[in-house]
MDTraj code that builds the backbone (N, CA, C; nanometers):
import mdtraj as md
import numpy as np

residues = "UNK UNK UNK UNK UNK UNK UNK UNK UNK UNK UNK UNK UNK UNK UNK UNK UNK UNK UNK UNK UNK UNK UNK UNK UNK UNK UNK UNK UNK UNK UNK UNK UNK UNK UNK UNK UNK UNK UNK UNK UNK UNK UNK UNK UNK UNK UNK UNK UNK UNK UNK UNK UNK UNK UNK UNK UNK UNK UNK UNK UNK UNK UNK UNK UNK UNK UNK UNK UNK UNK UNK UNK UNK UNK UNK UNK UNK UNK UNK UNK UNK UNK UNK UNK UNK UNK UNK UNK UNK UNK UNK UNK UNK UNK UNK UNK UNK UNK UNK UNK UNK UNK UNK UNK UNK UNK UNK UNK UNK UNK UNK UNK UNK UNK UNK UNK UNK UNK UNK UNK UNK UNK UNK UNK UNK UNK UNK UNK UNK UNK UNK UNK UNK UNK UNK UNK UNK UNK UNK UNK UNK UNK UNK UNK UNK UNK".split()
xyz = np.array([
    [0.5911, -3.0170, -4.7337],
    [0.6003, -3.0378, -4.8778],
    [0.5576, -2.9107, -4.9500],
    [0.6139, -2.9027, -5.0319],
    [0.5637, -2.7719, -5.1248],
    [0.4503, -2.7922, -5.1960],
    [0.3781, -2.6967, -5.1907],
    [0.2863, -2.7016, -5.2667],
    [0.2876, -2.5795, -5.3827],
    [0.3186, -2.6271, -5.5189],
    [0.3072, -2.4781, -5.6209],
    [0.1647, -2.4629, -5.6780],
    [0.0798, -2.5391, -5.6610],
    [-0.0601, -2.4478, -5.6917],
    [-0.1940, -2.5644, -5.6684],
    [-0.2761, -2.5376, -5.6559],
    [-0.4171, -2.6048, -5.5967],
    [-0.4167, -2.7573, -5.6248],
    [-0.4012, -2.8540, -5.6070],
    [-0.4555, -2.9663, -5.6565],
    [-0.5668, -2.9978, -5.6744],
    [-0.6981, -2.9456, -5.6440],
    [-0.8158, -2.9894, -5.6603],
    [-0.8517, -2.8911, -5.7438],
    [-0.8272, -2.7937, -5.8036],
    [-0.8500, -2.7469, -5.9607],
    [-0.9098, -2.5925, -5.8969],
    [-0.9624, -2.5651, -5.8135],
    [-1.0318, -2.4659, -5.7565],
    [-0.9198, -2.3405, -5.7688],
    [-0.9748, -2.1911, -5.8030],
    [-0.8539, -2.0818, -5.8191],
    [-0.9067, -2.0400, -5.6555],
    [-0.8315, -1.9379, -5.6201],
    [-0.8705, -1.8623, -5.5208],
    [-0.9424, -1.7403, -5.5675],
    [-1.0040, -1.7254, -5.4762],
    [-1.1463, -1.6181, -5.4759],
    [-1.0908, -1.4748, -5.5919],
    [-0.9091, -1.4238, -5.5720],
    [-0.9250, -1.3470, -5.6153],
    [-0.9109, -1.4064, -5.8291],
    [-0.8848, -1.5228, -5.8242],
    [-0.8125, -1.5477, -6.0015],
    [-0.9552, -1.6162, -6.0090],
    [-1.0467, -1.6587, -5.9799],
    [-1.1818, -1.6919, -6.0113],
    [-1.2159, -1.6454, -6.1318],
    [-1.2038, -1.5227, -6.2103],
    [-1.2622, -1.4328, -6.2994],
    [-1.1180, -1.3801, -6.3912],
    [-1.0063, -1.4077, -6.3351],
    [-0.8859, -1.3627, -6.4221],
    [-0.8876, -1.4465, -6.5434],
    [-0.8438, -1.4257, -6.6706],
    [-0.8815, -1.4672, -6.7710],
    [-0.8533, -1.6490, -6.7985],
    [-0.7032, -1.6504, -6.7648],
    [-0.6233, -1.7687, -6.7477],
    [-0.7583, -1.8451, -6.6558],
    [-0.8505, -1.8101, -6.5438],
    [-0.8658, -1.9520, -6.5196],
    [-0.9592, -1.9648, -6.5866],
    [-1.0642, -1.8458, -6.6315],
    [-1.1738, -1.8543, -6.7152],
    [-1.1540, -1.9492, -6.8379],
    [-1.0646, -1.9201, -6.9338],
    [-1.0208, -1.9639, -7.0063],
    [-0.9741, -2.1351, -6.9997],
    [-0.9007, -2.2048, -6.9030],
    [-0.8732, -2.3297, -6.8181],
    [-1.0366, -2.3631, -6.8119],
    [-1.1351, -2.3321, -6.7265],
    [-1.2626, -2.3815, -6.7083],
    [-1.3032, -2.3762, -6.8492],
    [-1.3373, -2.3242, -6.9058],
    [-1.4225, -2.3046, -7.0570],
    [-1.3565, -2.4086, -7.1563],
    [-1.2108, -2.4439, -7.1495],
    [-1.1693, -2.5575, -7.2586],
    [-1.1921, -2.6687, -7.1983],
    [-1.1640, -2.6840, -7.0654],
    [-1.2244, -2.8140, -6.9683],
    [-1.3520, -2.8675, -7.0106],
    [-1.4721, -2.7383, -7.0271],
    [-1.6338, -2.8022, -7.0574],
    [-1.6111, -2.8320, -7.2209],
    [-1.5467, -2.7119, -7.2902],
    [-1.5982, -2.7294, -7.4390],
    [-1.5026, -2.8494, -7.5370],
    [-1.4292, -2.8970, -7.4695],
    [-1.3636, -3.0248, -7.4948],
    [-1.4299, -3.1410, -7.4621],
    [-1.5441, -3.1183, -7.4364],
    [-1.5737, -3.2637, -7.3732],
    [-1.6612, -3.3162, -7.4504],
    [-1.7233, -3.4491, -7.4266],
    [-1.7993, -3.5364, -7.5751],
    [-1.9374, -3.4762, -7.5730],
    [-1.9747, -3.3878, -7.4502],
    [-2.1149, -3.3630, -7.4164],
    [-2.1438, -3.1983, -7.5417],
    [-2.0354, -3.1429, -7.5443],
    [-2.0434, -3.0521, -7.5796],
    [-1.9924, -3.0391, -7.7054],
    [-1.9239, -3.1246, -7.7837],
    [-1.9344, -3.2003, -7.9090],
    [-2.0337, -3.2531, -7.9714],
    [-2.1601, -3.3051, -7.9011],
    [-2.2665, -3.3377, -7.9054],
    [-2.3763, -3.2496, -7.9263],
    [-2.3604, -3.1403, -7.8296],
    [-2.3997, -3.0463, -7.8754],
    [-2.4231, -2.9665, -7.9806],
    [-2.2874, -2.9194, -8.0263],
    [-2.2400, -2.8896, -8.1560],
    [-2.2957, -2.9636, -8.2557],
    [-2.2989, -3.1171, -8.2432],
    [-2.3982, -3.1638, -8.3686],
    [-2.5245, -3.1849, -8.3563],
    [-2.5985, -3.1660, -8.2502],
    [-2.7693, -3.1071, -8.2378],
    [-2.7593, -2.9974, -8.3110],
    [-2.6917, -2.8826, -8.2357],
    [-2.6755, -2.7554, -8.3492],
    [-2.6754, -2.7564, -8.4781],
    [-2.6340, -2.8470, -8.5388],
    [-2.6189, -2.8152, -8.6831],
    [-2.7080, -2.8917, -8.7700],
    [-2.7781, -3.0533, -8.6936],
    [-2.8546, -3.0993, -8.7377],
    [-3.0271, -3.0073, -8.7230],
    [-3.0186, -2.9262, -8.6146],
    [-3.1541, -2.8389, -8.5835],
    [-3.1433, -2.7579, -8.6947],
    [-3.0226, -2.6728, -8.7296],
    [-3.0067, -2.5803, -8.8042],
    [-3.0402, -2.6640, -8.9566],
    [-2.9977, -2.7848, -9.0090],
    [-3.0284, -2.8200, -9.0930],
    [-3.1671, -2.9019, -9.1494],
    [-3.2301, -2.9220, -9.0445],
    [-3.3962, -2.9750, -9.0355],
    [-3.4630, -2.8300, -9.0574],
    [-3.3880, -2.7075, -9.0139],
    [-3.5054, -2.5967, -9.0122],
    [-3.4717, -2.5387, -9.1564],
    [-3.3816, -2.5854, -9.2416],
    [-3.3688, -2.5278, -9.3090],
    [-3.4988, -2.5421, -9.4683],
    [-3.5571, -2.6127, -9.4763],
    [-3.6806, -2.5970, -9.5461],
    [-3.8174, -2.5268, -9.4918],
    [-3.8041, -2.5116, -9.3473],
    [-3.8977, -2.4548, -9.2702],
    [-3.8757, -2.2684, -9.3432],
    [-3.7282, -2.2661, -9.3514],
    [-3.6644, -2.1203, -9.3722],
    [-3.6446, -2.1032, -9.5259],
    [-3.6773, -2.1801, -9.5830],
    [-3.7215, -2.1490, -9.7673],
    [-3.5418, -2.1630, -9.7777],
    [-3.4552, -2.2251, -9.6932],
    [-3.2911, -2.2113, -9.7561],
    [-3.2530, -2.0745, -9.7662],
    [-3.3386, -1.9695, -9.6634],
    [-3.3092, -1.8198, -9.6892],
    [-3.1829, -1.7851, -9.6721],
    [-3.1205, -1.6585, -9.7222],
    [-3.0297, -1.6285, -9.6862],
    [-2.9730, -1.5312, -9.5155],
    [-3.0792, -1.5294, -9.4526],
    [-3.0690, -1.5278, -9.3251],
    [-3.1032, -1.6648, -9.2753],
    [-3.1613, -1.7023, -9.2766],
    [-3.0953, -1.9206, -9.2259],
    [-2.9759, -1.9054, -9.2758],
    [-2.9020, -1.9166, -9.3786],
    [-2.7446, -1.9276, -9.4098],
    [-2.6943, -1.8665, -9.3242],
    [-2.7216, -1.7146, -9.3011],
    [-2.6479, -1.6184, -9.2496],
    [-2.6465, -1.6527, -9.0639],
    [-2.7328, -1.7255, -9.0283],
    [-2.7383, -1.7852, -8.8672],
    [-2.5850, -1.8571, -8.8971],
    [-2.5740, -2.0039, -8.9574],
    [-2.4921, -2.0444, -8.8831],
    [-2.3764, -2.0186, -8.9243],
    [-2.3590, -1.9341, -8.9987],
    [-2.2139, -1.8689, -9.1322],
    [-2.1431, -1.7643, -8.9601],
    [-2.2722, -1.7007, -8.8871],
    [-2.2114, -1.6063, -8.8481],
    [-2.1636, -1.6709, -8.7049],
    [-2.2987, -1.7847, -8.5985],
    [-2.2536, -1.8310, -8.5248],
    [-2.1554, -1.9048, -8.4860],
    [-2.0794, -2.0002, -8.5926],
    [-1.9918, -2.0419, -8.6538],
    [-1.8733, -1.9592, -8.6516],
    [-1.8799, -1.8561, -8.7278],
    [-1.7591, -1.7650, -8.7167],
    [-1.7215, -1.6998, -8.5829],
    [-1.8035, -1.6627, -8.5060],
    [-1.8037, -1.5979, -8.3981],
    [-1.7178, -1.7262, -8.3085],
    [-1.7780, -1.8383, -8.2960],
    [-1.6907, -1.9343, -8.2422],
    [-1.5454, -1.9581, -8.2953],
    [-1.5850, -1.9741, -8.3702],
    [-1.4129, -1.9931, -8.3677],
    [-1.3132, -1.9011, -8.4229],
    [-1.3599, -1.7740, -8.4044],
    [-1.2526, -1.6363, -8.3482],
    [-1.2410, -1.6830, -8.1983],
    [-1.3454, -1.6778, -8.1292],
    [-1.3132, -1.6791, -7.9197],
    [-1.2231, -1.8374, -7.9121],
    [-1.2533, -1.9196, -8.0174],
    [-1.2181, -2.0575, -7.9616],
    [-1.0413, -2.0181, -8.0246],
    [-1.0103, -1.9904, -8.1096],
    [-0.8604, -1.9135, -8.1559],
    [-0.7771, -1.8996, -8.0315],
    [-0.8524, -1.8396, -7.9525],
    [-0.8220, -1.7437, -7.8267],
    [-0.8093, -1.8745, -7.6893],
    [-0.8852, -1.9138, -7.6781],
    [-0.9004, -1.9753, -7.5895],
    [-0.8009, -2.0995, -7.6314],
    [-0.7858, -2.1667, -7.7179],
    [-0.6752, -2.2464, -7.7834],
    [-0.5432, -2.2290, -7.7745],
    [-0.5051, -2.0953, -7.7956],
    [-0.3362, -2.0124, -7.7929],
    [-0.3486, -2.0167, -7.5987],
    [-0.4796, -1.9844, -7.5454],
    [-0.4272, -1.9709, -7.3902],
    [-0.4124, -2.1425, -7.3389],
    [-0.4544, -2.2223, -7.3925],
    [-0.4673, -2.3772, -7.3409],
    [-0.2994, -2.4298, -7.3801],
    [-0.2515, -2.3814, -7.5006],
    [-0.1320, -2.4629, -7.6026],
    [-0.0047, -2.3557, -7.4749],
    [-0.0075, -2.2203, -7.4623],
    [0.0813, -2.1481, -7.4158],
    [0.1230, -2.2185, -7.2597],
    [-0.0352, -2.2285, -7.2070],
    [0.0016, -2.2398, -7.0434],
    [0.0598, -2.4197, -7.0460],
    [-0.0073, -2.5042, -7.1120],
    [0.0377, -2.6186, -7.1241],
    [0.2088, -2.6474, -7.1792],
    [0.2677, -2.5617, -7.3056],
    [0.3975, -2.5624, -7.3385],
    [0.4560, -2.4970, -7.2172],
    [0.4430, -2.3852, -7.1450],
    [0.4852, -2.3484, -7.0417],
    [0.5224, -2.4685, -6.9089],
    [0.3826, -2.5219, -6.9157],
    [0.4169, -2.6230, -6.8058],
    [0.4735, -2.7103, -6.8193],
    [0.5263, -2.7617, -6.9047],
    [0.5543, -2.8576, -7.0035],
    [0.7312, -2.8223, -6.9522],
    [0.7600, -2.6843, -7.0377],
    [0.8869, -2.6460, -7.0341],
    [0.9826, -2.6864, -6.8726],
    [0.8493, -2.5830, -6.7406],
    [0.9038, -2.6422, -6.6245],
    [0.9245, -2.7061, -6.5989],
    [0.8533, -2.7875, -6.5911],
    [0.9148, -2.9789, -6.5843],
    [1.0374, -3.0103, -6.6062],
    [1.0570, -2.9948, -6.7673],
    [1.1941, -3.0196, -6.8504],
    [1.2820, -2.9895, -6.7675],
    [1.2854, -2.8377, -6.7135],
    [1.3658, -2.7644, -6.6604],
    [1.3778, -2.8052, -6.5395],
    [1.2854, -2.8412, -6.4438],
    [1.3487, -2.9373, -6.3066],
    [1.3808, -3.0673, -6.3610],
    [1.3668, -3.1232, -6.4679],
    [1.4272, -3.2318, -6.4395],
    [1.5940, -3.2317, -6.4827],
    [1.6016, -3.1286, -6.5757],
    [1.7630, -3.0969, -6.6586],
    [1.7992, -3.0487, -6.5185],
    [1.7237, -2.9813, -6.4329],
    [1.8190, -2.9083, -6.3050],
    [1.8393, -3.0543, -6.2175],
    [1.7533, -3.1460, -6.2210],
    [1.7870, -3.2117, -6.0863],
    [1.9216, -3.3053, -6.1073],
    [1.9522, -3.3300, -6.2793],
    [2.0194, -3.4086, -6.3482],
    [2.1503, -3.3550, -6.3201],
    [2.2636, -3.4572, -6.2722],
    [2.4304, -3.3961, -6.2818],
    [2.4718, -3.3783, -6.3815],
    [2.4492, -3.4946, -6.4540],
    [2.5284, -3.4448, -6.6165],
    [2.4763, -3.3662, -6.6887],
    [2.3381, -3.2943, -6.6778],
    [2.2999, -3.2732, -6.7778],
    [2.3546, -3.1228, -6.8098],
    [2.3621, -3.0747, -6.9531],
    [2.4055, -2.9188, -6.9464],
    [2.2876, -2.8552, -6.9135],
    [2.3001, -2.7532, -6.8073],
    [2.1686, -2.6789, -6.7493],
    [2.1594, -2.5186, -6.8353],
    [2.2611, -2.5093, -6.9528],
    [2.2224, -2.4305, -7.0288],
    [2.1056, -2.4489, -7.0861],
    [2.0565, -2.5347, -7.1100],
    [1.9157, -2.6360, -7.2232],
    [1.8617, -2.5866, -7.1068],
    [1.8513, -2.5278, -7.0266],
    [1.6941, -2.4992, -6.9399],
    [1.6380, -2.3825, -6.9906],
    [1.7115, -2.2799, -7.0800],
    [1.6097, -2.1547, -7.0715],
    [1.5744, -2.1719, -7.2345],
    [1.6283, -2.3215, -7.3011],
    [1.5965, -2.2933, -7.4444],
    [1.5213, -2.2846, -7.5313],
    [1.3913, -2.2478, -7.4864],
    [1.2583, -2.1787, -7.5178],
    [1.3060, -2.0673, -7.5584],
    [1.3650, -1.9854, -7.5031],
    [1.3996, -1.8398, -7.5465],
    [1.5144, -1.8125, -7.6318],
    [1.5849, -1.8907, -7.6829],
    [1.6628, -1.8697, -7.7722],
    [1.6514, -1.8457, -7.9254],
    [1.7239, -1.7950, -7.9788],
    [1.6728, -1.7262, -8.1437],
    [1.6830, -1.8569, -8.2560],
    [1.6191, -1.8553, -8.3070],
    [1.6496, -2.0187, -8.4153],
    [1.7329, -2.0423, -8.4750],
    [1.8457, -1.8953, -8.4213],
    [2.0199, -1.9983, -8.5003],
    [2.0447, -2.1071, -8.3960],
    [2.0258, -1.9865, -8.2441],
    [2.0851, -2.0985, -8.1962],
    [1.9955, -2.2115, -8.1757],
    [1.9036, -2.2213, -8.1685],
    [1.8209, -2.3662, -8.1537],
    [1.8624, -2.4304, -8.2859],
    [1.8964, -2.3725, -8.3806],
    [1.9586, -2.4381, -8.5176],
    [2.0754, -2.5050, -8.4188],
    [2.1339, -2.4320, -8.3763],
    [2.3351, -2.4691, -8.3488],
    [2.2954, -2.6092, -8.2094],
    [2.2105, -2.6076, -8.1432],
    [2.2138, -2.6972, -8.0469],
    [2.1388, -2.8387, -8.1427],
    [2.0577, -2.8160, -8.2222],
    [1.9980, -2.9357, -8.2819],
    [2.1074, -2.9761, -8.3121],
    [2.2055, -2.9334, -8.4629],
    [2.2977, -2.9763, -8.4796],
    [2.4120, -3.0591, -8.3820],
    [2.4088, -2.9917, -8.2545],
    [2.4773, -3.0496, -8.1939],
    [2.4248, -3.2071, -8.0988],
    [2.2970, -3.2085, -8.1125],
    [2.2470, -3.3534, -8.0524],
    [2.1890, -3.4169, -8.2171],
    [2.2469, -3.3577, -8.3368],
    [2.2203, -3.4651, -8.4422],
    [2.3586, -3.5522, -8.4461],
    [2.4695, -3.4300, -8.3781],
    [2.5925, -3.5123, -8.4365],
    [2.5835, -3.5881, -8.2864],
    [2.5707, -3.6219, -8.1885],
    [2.5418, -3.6757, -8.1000],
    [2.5244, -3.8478, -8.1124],
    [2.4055, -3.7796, -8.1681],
    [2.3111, -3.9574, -8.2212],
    [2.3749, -3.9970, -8.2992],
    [2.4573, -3.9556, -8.4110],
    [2.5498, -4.0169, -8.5337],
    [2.6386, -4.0827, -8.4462],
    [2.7068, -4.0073, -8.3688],
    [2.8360, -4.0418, -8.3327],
    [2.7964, -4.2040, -8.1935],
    [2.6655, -4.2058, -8.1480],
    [2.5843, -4.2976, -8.0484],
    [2.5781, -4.4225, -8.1538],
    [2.4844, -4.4013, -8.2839],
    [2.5389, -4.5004, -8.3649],
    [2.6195, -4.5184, -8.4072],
    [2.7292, -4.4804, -8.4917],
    [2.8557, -4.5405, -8.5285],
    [2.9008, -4.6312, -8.3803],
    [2.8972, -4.5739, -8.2689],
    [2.9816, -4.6404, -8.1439],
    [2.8773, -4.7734, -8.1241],
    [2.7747, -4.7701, -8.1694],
    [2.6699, -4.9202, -8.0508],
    [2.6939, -5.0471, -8.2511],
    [2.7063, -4.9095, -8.3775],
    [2.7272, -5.0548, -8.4906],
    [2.8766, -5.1130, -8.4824],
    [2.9633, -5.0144, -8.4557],
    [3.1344, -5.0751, -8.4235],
    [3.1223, -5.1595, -8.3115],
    [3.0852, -5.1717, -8.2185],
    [3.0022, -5.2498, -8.1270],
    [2.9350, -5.3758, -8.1080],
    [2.8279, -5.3563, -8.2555],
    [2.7722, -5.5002, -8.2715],
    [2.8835, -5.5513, -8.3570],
    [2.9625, -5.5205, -8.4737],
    [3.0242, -5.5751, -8.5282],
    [3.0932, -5.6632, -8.4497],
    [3.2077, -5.5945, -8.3756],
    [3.2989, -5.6348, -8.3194],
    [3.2388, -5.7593, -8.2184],
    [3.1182, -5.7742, -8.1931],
    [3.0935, -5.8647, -8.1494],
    [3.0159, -5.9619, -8.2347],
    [3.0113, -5.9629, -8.3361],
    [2.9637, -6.0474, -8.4349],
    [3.1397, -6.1260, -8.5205],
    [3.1846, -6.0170, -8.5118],
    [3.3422, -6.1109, -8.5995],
    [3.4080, -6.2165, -8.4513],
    [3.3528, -6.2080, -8.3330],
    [3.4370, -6.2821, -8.2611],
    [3.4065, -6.4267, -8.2692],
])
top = md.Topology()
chain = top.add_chain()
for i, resn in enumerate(residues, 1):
    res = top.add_residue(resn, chain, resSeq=i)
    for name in ("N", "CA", "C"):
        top.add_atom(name, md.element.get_by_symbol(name[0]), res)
traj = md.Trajectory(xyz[None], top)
């Protein structure tokens, strides 16, 4: 049987540290309810200390900056989670349009096409569905006048 990549989640020794899996491990933990939780200890600590800190403008400036700093890296780490997932996503599509007889196996690379033509193929599965209904309501009719 083929195997195209680890099932038990583990990289090999040398992609351990390559960004992609770093990135895969780090949305794995920081998605989770524990670390959501976190995040609101953080902000409730930050907001209990804030009379301790006279409401200074370095107390502001803590979580204005820790805050920001997160979610520039989380930006990052988001575009690598949405890319590798639409990617995997796409393959799929694409073995299943390949394993399909009828299907047109042009639609496999149509991720990469320019947005006329993804304009020109929508159009062509809108008139599709028009033409699917008109045929299933001529359909019920004709079986309603009998």
């Amino acid at each position: 049987m083929l195997q195209l990549c680890r099932l038990d989640g583990m990289a090999d020794r040398s992609d351990r540290w390559s960004f992609s899996e770093i990135a895969r491990r780090t949305a794995s933990v920081l998605g989770s309810s524990t670390a959501f939780a976190l995040a609101c200890v953080t902000v409730v600590v930050w907001a209990v200390t804030g009379p301790i800190f006279g409401y200074s403008d370095t107390w502001q400036l803590v979580i204005n900056t820790g805050t920001t700093i997160v979610t520039f890296l989380m930006v990052f780490l988001v575009q690598n989670t949405q890319n590798r997932d639409a990617r995997a996503l796409h393959l799929k599509l694409d073995e299943l349009l390949r394993s399909m007889e009828n299907a047109r196996n042009k639609l496999i690379d149509l991720e990469n096409c320019s947005d006329d033509e993804l304009a020109h193929v929508e159009r062509q599965f809108q008139a599709l569905r028009h033409r699917q209904q008109r045929k299933q309501n001529d359909e019920g009719y004709r079986l309603r006048t009998r």
